[in-house]
Biopython code that builds the backbone (N, CA, C, O; Angstrom):
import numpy as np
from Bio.PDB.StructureBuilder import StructureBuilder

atoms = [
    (1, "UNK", "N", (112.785, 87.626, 90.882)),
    (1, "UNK", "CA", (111.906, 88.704, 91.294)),
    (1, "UNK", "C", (110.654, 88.093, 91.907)),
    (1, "UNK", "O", (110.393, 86.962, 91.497)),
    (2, "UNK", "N", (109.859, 88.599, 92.776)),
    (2, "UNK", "CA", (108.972, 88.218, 93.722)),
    (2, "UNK", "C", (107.588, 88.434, 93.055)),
    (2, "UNK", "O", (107.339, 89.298, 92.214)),
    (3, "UNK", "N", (106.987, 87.795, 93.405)),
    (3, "UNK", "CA", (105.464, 88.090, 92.502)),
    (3, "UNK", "C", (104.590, 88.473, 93.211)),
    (3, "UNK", "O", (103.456, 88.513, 92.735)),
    (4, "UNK", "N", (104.811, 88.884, 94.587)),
    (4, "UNK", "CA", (104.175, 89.556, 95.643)),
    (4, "UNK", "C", (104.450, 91.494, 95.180)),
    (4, "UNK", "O", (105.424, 92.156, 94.822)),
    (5, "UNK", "N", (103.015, 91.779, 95.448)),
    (5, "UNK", "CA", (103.080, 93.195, 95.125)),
    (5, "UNK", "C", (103.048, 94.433, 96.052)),
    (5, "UNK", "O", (101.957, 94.680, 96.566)),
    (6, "UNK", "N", (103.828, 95.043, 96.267)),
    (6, "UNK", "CA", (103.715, 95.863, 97.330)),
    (6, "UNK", "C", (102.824, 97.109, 96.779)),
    (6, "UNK", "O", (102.599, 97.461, 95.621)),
    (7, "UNK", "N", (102.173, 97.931, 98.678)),
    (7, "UNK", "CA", (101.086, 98.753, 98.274)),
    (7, "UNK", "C", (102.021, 99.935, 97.690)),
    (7, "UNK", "O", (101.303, 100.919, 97.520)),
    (8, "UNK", "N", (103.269, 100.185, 97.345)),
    (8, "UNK", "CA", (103.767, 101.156, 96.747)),
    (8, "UNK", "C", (104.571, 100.624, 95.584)),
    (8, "UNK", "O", (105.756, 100.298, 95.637)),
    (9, "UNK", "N", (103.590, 100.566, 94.268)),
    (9, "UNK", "CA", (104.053, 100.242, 92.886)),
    (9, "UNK", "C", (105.303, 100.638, 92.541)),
    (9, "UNK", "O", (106.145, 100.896, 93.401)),
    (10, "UNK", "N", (105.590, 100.740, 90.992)),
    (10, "UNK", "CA", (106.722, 100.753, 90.472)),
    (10, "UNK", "C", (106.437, 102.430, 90.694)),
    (10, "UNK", "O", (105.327, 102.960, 90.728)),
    (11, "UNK", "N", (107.693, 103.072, 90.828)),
    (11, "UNK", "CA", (107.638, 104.952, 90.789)),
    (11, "UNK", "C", (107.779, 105.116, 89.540)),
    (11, "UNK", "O", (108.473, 104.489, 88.740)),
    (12, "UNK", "N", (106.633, 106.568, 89.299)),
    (12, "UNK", "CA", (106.813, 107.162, 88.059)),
    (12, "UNK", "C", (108.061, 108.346, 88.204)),
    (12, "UNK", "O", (108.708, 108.719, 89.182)),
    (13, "UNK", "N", (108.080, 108.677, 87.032)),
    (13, "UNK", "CA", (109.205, 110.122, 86.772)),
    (13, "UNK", "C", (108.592, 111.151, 87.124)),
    (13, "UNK", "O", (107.524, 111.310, 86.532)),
    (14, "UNK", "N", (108.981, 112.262, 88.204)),
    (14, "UNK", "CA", (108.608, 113.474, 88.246)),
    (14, "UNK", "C", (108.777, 114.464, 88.850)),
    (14, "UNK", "O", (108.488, 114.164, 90.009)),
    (15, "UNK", "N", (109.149, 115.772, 88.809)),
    (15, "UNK", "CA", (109.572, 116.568, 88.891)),
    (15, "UNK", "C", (109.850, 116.866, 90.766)),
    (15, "UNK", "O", (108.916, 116.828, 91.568)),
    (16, "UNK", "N", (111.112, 117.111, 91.112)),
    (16, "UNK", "CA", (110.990, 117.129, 92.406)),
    (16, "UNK", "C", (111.987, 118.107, 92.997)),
    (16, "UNK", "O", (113.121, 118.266, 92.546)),
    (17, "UNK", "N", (111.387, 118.872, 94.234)),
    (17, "UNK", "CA", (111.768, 119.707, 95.138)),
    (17, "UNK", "C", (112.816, 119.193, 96.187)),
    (17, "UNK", "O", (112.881, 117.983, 96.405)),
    (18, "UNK", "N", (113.605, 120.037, 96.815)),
    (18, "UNK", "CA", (114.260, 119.390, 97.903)),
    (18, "UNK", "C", (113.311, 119.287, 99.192)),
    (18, "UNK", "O", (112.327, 119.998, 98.991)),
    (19, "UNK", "N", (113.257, 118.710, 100.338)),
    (19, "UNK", "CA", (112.617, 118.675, 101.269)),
    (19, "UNK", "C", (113.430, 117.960, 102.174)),
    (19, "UNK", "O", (114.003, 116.897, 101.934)),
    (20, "UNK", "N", (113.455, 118.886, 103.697)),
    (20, "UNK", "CA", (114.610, 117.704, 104.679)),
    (20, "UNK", "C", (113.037, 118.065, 105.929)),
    (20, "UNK", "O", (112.134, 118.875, 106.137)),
    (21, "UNK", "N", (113.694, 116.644, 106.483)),
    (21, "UNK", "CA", (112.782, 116.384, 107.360)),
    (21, "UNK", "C", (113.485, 115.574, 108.265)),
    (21, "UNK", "O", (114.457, 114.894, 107.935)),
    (22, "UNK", "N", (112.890, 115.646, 109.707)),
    (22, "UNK", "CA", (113.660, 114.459, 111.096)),
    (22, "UNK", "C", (112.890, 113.712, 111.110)),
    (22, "UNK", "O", (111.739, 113.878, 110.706)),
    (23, "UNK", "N", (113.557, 112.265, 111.792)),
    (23, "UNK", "CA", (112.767, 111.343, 111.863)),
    (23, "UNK", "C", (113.068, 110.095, 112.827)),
    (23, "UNK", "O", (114.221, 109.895, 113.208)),
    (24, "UNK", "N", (112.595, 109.723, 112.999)),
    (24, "UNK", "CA", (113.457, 108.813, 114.802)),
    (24, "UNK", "C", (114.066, 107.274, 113.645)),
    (24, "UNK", "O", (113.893, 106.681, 112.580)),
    (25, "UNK", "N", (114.637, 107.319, 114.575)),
    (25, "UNK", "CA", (116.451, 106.186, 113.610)),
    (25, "UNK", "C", (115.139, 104.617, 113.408)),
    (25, "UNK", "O", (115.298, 103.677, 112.629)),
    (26, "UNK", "N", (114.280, 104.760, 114.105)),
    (26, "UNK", "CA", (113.548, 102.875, 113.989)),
    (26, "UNK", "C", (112.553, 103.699, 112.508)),
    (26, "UNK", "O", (112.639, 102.921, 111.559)),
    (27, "UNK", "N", (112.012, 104.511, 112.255)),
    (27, "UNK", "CA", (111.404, 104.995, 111.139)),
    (27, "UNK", "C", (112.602, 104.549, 109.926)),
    (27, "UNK", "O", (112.332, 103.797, 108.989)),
    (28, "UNK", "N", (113.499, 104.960, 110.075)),
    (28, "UNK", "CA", (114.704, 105.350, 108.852)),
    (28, "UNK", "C", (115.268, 103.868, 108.611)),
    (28, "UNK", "O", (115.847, 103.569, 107.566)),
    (29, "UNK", "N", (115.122, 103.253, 109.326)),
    (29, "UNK", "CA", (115.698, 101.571, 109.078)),
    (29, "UNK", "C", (114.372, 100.712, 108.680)),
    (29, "UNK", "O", (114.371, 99.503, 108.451)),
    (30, "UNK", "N", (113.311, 101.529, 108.644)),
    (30, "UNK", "CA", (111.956, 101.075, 108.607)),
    (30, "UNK", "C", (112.097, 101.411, 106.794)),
    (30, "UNK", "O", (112.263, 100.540, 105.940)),
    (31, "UNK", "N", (111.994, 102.685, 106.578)),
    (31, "UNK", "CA", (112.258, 103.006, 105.223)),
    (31, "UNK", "C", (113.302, 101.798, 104.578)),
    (31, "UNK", "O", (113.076, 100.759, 103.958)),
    (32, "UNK", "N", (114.708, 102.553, 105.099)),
    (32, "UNK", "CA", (115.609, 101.470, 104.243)),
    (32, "UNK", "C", (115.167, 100.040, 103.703)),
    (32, "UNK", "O", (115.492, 99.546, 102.623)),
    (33, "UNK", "N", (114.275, 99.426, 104.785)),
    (33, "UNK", "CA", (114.075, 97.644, 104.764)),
    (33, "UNK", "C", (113.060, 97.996, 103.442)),
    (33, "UNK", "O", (113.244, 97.291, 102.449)),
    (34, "UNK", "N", (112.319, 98.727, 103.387)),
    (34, "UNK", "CA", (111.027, 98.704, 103.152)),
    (34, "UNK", "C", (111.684, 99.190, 101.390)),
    (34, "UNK", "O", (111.171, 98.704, 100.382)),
    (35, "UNK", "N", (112.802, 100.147, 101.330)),
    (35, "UNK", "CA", (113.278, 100.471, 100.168)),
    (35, "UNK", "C", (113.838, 99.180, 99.608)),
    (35, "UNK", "O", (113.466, 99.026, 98.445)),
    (36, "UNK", "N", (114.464, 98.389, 99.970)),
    (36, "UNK", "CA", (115.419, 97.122, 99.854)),
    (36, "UNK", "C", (114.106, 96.416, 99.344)),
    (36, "UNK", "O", (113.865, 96.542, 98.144)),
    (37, "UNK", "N", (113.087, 95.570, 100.240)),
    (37, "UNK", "CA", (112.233, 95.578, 99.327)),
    (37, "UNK", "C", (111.419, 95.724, 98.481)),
    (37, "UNK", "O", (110.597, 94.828, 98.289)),
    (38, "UNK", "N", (111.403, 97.034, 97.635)),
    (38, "UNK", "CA", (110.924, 97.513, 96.929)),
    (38, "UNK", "C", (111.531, 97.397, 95.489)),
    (38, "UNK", "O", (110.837, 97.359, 94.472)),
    (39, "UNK", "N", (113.474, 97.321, 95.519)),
    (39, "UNK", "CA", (114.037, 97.195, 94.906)),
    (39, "UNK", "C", (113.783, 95.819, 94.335)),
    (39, "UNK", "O", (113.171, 95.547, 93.303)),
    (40, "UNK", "N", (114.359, 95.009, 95.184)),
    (40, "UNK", "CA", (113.948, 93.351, 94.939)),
    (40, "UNK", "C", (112.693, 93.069, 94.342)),
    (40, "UNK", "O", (112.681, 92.221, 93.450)),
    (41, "UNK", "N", (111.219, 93.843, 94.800)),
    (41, "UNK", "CA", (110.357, 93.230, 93.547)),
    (41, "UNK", "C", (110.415, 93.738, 92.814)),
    (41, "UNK", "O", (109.917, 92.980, 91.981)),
    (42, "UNK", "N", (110.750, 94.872, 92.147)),
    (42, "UNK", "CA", (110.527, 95.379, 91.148)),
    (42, "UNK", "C", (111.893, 95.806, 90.173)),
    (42, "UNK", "O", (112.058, 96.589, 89.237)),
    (43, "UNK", "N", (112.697, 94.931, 90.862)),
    (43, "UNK", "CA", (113.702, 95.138, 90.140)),
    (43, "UNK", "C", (114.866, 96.314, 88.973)),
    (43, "UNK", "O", (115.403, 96.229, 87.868)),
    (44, "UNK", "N", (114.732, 97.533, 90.332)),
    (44, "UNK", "CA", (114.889, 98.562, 90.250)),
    (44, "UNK", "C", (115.542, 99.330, 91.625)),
    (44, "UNK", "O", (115.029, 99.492, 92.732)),
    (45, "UNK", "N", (116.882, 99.739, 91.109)),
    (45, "UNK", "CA", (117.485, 99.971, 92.830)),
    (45, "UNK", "C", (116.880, 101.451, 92.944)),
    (45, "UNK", "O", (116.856, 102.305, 92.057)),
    (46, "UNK", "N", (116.435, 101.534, 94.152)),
    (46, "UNK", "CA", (115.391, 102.772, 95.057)),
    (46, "UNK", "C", (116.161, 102.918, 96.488)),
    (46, "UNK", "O", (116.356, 101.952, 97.226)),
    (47, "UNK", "N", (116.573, 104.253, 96.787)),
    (47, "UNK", "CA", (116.697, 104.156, 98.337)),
    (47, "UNK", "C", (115.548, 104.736, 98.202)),
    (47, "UNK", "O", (114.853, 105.070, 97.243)),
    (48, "UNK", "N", (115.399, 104.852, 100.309)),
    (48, "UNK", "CA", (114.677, 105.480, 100.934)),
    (48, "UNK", "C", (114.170, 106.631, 100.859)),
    (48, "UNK", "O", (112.984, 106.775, 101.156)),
    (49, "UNK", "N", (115.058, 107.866, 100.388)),
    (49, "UNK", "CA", (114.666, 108.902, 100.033)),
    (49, "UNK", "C", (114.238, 109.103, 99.070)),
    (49, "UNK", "O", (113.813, 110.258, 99.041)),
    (50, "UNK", "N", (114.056, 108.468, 97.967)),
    (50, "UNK", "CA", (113.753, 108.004, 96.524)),
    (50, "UNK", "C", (111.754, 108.209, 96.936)),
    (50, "UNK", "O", (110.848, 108.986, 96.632)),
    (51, "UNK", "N", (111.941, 106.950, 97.786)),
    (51, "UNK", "CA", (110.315, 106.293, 98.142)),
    (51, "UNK", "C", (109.251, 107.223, 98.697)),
    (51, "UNK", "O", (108.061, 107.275, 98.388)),
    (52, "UNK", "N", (110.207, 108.246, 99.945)),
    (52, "UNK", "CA", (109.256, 109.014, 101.070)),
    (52, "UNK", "C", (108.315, 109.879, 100.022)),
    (52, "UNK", "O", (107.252, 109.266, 99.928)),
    (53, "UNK", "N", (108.292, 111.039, 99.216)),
    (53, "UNK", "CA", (107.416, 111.696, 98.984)),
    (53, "UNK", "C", (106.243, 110.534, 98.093)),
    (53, "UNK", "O", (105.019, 110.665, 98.050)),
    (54, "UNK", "N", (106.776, 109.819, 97.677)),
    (54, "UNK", "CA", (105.959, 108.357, 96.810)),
    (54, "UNK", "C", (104.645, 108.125, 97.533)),
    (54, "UNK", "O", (103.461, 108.216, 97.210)),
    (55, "UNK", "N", (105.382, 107.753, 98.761)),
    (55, "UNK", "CA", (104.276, 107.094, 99.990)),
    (55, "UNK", "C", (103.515, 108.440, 100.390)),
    (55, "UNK", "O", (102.327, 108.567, 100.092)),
    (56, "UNK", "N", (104.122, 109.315, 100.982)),
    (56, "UNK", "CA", (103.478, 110.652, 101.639)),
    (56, "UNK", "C", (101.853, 110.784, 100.106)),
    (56, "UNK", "O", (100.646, 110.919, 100.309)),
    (57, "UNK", "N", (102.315, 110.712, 99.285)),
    (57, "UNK", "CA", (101.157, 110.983, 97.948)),
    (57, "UNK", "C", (100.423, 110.060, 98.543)),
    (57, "UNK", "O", (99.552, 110.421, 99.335)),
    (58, "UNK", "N", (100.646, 108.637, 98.262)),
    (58, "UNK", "CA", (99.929, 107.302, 98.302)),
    (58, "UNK", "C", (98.874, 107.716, 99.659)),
    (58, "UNK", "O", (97.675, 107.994, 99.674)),
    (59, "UNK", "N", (99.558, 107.652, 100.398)),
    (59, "UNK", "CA", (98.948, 107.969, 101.757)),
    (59, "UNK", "C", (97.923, 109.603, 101.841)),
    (59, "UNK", "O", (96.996, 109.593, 102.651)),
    (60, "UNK", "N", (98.089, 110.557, 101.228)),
    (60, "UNK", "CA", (97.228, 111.605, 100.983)),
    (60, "UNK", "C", (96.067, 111.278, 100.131)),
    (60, "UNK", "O", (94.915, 111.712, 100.144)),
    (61, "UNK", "N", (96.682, 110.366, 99.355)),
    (61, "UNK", "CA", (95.200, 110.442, 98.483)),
    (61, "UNK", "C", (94.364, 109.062, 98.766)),
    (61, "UNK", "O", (93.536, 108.756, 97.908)),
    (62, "UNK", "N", (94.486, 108.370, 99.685)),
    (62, "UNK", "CA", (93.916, 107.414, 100.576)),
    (62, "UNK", "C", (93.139, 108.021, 101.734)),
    (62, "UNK", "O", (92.223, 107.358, 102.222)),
    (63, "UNK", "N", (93.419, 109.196, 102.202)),
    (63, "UNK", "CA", (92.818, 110.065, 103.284)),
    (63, "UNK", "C", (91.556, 110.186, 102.754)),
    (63, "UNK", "O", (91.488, 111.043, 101.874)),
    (64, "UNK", "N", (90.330, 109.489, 103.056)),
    (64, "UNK", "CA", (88.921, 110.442, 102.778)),
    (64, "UNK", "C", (88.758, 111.585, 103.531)),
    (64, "UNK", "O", (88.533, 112.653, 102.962)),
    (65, "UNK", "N", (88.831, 111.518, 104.618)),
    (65, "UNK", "CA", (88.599, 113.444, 105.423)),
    (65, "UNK", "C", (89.581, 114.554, 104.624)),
    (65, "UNK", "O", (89.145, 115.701, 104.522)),
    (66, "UNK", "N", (90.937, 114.222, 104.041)),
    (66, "UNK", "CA", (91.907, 115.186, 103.545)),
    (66, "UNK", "C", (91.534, 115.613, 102.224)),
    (66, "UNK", "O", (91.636, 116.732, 101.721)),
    (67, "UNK", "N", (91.064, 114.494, 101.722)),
    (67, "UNK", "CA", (90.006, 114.185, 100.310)),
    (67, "UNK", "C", (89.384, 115.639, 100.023)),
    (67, "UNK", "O", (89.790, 116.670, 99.487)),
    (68, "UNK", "N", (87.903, 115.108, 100.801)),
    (68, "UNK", "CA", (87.250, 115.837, 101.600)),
    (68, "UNK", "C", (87.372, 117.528, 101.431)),
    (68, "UNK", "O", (86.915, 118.360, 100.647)),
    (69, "UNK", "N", (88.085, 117.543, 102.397)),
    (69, "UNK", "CA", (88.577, 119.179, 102.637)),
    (69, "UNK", "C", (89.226, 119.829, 101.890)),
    (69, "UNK", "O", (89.160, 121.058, 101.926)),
    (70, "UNK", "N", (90.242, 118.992, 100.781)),
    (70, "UNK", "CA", (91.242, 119.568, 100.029)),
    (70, "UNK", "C", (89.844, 120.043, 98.642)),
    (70, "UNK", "O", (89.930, 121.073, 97.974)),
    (71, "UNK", "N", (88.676, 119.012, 98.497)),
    (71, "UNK", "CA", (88.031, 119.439, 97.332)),
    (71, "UNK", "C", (87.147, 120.766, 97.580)),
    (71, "UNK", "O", (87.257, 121.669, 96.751)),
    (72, "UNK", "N", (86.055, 120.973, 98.955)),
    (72, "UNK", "CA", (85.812, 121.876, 99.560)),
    (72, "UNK", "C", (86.416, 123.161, 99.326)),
    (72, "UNK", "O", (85.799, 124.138, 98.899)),
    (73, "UNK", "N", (87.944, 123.126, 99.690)),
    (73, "UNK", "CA", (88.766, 124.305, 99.166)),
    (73, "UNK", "C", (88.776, 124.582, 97.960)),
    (73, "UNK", "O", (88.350, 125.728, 97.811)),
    (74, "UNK", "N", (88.945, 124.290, 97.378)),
    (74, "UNK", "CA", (89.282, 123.945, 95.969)),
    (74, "UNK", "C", (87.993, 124.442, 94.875)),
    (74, "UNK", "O", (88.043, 124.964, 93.761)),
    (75, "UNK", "N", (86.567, 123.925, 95.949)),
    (75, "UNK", "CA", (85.553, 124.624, 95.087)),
    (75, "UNK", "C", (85.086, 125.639, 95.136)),
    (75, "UNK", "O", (84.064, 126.004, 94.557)),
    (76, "UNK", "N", (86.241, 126.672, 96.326)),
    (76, "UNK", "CA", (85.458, 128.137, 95.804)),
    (76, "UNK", "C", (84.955, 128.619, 97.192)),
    (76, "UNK", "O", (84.547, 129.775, 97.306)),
    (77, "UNK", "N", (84.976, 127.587, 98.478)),
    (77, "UNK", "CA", (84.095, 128.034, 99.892)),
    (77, "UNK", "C", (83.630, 129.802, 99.657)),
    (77, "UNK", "O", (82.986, 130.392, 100.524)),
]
sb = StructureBuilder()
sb.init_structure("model")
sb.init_model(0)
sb.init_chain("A")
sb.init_seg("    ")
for serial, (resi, resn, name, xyz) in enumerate(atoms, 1):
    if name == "N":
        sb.init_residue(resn, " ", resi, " ")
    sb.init_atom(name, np.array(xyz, "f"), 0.0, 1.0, " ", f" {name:<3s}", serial, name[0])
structure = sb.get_structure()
């Protein structure tokens, strides 16, 4: 196992919806590679579809402007 850490940790357990979505074929081989290594460090087999809503979070709550606006709402405008 690799001791290099990727920016998308080990996945927790949790409750999940269906969701289909398109996506151009160099994205989806982008996932796969990116699932493959994910498996390998952490030693845990993950496809791709496993990972996407993982990252989509990771990546939302890294947004300061989405941040931002989502708390705005949230307090009541």
């Amino acid at each position: 196992m690799s001791t290099t850490k990727l920016r998308l940790g080990p996945l927790p357990k949790t409750e999940n919806l269906k969701l289909t979505f398109t996506c151009p074929a160099s994205l989806k081989a982008d996932l796969e590679r990116y699932a493959a290594l994910h498996s390998q460090t952490y030693g845990e087999k993950v496809d791709a579809l496993t990972l996407i809503p993982h990252m989509l979070e990771a990546f939302m709550a890294r947004d300061r402007v989405f941040k931002r606006a989502d708390a705005g709402a949230k307090g009541g405008d």
